[in-house]
BALOBA-1460 file (C-alpha; in Angstrom, 3 decimals):
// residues 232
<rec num="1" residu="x" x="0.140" y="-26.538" z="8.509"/>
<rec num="2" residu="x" x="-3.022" y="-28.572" z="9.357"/>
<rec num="3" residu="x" x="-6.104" y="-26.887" z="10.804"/>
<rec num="4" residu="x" x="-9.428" y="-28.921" z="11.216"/>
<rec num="5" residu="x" x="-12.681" y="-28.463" z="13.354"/>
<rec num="6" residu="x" x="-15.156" y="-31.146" z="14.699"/>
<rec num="7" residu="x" x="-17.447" y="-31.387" z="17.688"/>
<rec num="8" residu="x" x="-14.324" y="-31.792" z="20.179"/>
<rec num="9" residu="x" x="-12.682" y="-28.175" z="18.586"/>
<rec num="10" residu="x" x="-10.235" y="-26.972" z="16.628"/>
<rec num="11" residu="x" x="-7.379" y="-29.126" z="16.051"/>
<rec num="12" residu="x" x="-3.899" y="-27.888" z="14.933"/>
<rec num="13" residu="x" x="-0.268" y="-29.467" z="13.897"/>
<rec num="14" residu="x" x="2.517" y="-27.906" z="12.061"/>
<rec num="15" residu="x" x="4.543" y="-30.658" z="10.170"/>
<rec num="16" residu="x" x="2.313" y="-33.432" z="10.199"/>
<rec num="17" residu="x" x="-1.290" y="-34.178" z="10.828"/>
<rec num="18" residu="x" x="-1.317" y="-36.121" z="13.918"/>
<rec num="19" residu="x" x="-4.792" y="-35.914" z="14.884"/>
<rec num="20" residu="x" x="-8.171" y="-37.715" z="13.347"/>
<rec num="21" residu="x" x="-11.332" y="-35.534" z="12.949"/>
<rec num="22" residu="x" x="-14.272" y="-37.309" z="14.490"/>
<rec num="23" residu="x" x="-17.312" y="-37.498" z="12.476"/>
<rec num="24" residu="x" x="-18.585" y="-34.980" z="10.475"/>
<rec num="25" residu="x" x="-15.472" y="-33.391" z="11.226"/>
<rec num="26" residu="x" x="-13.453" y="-30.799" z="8.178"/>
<rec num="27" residu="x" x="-10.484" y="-30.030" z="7.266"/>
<rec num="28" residu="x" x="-9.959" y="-26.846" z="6.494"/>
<rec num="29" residu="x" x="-6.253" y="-25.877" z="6.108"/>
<rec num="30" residu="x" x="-4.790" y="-29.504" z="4.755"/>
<rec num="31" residu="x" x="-1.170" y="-29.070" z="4.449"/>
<rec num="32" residu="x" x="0.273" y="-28.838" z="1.073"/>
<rec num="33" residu="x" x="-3.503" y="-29.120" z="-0.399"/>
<rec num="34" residu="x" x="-4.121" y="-26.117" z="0.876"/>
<rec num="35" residu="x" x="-7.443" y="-25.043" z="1.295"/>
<rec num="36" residu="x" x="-9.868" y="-26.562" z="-0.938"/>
<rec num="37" residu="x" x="-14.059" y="-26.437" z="-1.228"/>
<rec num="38" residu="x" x="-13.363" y="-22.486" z="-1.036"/>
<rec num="39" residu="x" x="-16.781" y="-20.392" z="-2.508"/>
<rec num="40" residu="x" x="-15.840" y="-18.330" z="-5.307"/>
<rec num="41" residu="x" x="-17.228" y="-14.882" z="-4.422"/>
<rec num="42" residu="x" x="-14.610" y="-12.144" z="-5.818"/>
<rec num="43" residu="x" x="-16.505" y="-10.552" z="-8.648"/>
<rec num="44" residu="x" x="-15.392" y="-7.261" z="-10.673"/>
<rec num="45" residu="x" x="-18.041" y="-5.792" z="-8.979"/>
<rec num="46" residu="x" x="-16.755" y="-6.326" z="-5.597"/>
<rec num="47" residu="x" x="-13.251" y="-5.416" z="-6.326"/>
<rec num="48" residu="x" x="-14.335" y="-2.224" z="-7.289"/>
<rec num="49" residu="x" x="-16.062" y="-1.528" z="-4.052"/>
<rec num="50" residu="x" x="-13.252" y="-2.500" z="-2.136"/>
<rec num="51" residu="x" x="-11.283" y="-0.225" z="-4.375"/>
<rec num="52" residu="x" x="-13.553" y="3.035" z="-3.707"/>
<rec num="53" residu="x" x="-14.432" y="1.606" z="0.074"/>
<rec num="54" residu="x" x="-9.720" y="1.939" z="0.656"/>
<rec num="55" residu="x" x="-9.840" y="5.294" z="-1.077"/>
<rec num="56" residu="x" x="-12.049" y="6.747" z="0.484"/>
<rec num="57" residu="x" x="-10.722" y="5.544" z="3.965"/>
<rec num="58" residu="x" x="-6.841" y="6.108" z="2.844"/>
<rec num="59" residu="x" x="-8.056" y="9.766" z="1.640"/>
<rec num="60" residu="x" x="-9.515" y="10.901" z="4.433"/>
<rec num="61" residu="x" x="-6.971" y="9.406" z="6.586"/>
<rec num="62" residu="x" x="-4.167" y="11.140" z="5.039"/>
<rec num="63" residu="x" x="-5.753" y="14.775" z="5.322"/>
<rec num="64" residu="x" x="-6.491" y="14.162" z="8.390"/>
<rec num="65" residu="x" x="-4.767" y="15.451" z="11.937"/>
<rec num="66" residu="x" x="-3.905" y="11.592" z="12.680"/>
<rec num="67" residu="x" x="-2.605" y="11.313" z="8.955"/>
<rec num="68" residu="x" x="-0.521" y="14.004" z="8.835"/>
<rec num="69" residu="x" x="1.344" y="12.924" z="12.137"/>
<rec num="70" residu="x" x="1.815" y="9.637" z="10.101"/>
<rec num="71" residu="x" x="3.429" y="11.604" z="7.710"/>
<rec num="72" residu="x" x="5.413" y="13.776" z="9.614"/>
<rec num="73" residu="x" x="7.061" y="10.586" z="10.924"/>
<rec num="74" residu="x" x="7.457" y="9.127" z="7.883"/>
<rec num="75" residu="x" x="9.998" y="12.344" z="6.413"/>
<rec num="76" residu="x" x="11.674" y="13.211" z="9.823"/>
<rec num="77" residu="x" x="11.055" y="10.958" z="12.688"/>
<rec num="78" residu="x" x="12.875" y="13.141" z="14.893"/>
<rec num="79" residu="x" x="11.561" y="16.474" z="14.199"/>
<rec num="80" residu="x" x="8.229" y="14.685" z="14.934"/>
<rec num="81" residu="x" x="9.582" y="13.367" z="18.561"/>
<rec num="82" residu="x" x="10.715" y="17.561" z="19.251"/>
<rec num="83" residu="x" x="6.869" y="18.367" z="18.390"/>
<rec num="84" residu="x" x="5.507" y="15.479" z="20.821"/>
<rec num="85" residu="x" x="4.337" y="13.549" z="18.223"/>
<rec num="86" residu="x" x="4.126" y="9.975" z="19.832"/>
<rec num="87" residu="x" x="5.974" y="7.988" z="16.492"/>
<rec num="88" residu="x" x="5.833" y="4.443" z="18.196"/>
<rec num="89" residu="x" x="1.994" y="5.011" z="18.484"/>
<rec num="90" residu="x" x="1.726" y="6.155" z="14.615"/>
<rec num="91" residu="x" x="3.974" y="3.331" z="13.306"/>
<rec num="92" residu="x" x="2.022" y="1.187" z="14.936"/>
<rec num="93" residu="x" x="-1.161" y="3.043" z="13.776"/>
<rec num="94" residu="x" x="0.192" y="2.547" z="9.810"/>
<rec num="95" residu="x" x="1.315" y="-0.836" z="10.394"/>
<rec num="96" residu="x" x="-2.156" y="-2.015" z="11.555"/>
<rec num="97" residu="x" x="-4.399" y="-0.215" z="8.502"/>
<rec num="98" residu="x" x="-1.926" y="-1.323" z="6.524"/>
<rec num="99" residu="x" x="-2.373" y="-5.140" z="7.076"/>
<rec num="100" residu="x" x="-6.238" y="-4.824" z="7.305"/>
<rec num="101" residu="x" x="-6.595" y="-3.228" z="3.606"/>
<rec num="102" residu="x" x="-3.995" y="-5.912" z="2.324"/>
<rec num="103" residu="x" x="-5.825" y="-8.900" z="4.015"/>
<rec num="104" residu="x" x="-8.885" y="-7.619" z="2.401"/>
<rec num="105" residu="x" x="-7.208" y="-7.625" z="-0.590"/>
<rec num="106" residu="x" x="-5.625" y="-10.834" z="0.034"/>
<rec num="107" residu="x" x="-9.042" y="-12.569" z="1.274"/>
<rec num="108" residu="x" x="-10.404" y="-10.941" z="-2.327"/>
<rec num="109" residu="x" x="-8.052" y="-12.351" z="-4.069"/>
<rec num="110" residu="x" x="-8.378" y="-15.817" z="-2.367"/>
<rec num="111" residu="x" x="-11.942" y="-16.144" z="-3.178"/>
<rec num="112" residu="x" x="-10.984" y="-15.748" z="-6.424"/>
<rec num="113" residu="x" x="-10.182" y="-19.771" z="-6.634"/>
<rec num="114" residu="x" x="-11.828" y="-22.834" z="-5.321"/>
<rec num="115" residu="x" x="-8.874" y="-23.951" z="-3.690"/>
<rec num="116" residu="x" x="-6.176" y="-21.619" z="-2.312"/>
<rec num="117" residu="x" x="-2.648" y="-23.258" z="-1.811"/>
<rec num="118" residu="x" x="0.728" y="-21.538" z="-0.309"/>
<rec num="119" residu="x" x="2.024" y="-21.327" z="-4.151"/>
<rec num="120" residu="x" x="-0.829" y="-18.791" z="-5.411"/>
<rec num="121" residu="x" x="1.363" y="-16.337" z="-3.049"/>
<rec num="122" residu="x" x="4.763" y="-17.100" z="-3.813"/>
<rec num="123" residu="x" x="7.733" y="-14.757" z="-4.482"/>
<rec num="124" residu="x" x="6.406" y="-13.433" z="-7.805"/>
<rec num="125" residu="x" x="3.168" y="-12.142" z="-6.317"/>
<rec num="126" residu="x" x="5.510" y="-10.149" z="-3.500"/>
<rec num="127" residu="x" x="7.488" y="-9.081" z="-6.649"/>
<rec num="128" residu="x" x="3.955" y="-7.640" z="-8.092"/>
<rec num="129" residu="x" x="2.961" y="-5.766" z="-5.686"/>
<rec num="130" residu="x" x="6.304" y="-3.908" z="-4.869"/>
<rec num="131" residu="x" x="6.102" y="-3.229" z="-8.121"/>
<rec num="132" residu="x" x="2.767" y="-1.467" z="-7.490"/>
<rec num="133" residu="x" x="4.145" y="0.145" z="-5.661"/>
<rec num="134" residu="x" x="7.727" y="1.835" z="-6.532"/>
<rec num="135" residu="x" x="6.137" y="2.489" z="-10.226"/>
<rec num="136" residu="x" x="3.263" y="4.484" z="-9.292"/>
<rec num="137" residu="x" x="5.707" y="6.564" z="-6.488"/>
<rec num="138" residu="x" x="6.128" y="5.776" z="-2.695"/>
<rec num="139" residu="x" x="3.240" y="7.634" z="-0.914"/>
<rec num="140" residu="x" x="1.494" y="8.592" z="-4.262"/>
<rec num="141" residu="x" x="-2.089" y="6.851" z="-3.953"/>
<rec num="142" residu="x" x="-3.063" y="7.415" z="-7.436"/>
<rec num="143" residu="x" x="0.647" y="6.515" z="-9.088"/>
<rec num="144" residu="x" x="0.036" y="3.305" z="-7.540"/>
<rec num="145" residu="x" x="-3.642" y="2.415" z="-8.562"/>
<rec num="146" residu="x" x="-2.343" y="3.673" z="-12.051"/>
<rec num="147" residu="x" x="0.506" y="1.780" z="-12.230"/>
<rec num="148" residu="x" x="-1.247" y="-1.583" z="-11.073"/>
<rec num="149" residu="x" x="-4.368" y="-1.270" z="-13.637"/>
<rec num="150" residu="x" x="-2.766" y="0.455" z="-16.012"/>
<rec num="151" residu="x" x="1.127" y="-0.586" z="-16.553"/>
<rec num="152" residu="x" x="0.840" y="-3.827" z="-14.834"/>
<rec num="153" residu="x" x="-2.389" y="-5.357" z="-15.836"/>
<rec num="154" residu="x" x="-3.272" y="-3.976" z="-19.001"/>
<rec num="155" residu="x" x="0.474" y="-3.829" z="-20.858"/>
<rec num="156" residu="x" x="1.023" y="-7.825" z="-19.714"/>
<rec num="157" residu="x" x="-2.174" y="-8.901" z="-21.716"/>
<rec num="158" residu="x" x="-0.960" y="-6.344" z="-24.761"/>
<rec num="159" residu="x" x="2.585" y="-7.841" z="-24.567"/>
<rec num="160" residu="x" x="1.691" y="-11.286" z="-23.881"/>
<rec num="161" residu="x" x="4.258" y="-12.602" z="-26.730"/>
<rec num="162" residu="x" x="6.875" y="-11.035" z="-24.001"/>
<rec num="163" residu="x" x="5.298" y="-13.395" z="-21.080"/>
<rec num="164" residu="x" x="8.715" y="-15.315" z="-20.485"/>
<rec num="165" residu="x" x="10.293" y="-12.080" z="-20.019"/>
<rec num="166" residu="x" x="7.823" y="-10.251" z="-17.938"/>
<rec num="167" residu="x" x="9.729" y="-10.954" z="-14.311"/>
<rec num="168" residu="x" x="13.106" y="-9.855" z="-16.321"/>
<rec num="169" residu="x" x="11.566" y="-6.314" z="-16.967"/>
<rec num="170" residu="x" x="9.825" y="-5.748" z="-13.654"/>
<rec num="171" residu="x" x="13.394" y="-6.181" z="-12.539"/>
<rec num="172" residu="x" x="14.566" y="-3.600" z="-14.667"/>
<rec num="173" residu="x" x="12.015" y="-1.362" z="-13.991"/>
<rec num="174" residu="x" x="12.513" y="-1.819" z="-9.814"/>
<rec num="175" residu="x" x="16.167" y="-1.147" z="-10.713"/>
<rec num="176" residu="x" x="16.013" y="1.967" z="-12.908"/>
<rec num="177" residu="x" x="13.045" y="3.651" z="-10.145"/>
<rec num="178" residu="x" x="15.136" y="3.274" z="-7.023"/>
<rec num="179" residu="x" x="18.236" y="4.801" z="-9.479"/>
<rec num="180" residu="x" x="15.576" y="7.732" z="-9.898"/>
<rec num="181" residu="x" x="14.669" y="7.664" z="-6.568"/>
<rec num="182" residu="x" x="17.935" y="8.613" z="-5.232"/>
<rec num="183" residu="x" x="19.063" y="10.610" z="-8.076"/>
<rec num="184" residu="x" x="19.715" y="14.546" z="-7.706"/>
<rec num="185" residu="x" x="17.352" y="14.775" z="-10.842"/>
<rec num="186" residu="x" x="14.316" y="13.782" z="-8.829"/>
<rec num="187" residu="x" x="15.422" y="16.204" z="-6.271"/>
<rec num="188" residu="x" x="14.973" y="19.838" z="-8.704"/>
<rec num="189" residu="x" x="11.827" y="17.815" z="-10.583"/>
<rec num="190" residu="x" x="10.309" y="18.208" z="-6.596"/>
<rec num="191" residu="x" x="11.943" y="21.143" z="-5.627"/>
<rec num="192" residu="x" x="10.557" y="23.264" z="-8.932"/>
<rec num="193" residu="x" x="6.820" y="21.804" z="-8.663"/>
<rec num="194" residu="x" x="7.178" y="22.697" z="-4.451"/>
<rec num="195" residu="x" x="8.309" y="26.312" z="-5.601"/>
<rec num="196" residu="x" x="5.474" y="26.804" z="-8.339"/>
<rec num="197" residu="x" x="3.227" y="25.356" z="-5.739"/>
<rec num="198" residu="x" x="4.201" y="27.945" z="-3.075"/>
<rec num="199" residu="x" x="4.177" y="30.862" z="-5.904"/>
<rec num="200" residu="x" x="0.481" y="29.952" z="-6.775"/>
<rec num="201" residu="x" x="-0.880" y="30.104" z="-3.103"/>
<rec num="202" residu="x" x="1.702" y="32.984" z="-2.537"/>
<rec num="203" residu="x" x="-0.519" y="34.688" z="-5.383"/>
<rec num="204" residu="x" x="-3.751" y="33.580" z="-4.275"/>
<rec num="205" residu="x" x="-3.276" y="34.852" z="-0.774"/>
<rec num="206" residu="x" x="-1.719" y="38.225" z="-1.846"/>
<rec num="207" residu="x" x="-4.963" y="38.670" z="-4.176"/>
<rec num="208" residu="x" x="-7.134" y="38.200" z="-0.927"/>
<rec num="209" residu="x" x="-5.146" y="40.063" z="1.064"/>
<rec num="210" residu="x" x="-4.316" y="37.246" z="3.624"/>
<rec num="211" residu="x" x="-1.108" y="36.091" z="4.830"/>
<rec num="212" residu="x" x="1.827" y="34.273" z="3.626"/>
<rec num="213" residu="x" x="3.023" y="31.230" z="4.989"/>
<rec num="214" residu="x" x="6.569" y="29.887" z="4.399"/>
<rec num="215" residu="x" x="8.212" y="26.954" z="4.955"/>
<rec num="216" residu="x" x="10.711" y="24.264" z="3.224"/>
<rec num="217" residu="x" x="8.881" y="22.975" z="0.335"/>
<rec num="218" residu="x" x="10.540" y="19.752" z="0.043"/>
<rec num="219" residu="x" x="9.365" y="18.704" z="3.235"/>
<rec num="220" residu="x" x="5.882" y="17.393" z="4.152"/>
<rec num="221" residu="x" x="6.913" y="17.997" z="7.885"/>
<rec num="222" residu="x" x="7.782" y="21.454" z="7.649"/>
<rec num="223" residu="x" x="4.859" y="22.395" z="5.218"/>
<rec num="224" residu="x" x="2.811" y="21.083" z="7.570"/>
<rec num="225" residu="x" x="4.274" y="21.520" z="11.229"/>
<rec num="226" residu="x" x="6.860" y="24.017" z="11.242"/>
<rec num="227" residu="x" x="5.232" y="27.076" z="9.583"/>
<rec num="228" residu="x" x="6.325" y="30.149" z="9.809"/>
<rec num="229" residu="x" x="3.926" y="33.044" z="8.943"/>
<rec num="230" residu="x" x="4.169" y="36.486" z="7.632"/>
<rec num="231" residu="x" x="1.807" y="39.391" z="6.123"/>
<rec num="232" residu="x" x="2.057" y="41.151" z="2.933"/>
């Protein structure tokens, strides 16, 4: 792609360049050059802020009414329909934060080099950040920031003999995770925390003298929508 400004506009071609910049014209997206002359901002500094600035946004977002519609559409789209819970609006709602916090994170990473080509975010970088991902656990906002700085950042530099076979191993690890996933083993690991979970509020609220509420643990919908509540 081709992109370049002057005092006539912006000018724009896919396969070829086939316009001229007048003068004092610049190119700034030059084909397979990329783009080139880029400042380099990114600091630690900054990609620390950006860190705090997305959990503090994602945190609040997720406790909060809009967030936990999200949610409830995420485990059981149409239990969230029954409720009135609009799920085109919310997927469109997710998809939307979603790609502003990872074009931050892209622009970040972008103005980490003085020129930025299409190669710096080829299949291996996808492959990265999937990994992220599925290691730290789908939905789990600290798995993920522990998995990326700790696992995946810090282990590559310790291991760095291994460098050849780093790609071989994330595809191990993507392999054995999704095994886990889907496994009946991950299913009593969540339904024993969800039942010591409900025992130690069950306690809590029996000490106060409050209610009870019950509900499927293993479901973030029904914890969280269909309640059902009874005194003790």
């Amino acid at each position: 792609m081709y992109l370049g400004l002057d005092d006539a506009g912006l000018h724009f071609s896919l396969v070829n360049q086939n316009f001229q910049l007048g003068d004092g014209g610049k190119m700034i997206i030059n084909g397979p050059i990329g783009v080139s002359g880029v400042t380099k901002i990114s600091t630690f500094t900054s990609g620390v802020v950006l860190i705090l600035v997305t959990l503090f946004f994602v945190l609040n977002f997720v406790n909060s009414r809009t967030g936990r519609a999200v949610m409830a559409v995420r485990d059981n789209k149409i239990a969230a329909d029954s409720i009135g819970i609009s799920t085109s609006h919310y997927k469109l709602l997710a998809f939307v934060v979603s790609a502003a916090f990872a074009g931050m994170a892209g622009t970040l990473y972008a103005m980490n080099f003085s020129t930025v080509t299409a190669a710096k975010f080829d299949f291996n970088t996808s492959i990265l950040v999937l990994v992220f991902v599925v290691l730290g656990g789908l939905g789990n906002i600290w798995g993920s920031i522990i998995a990326a700085a700790a696992l995946l950042t810090v282990l590559p530099e310790l291991l760095r003999g291994l460098n050849d076979y780093r790609m071989l191993i994330y595809a191990i690890l993507l392999i054995a995770m999704m095994l886990f996933n889907n496994s009946s083993f991950k299913v009593r690991l969540l339904e024993k925390r969800a039942m010591r979970q409900m025992e130690k509020a069950e306690k809590g609220r029996r000490q106060e003298g409050g209610c009870v509420s019950h509900g499927n643990a293993g479901s973030y919908f029904a914890r969280h929508f269909v309640r059902r509540s009874a005194c003790r």
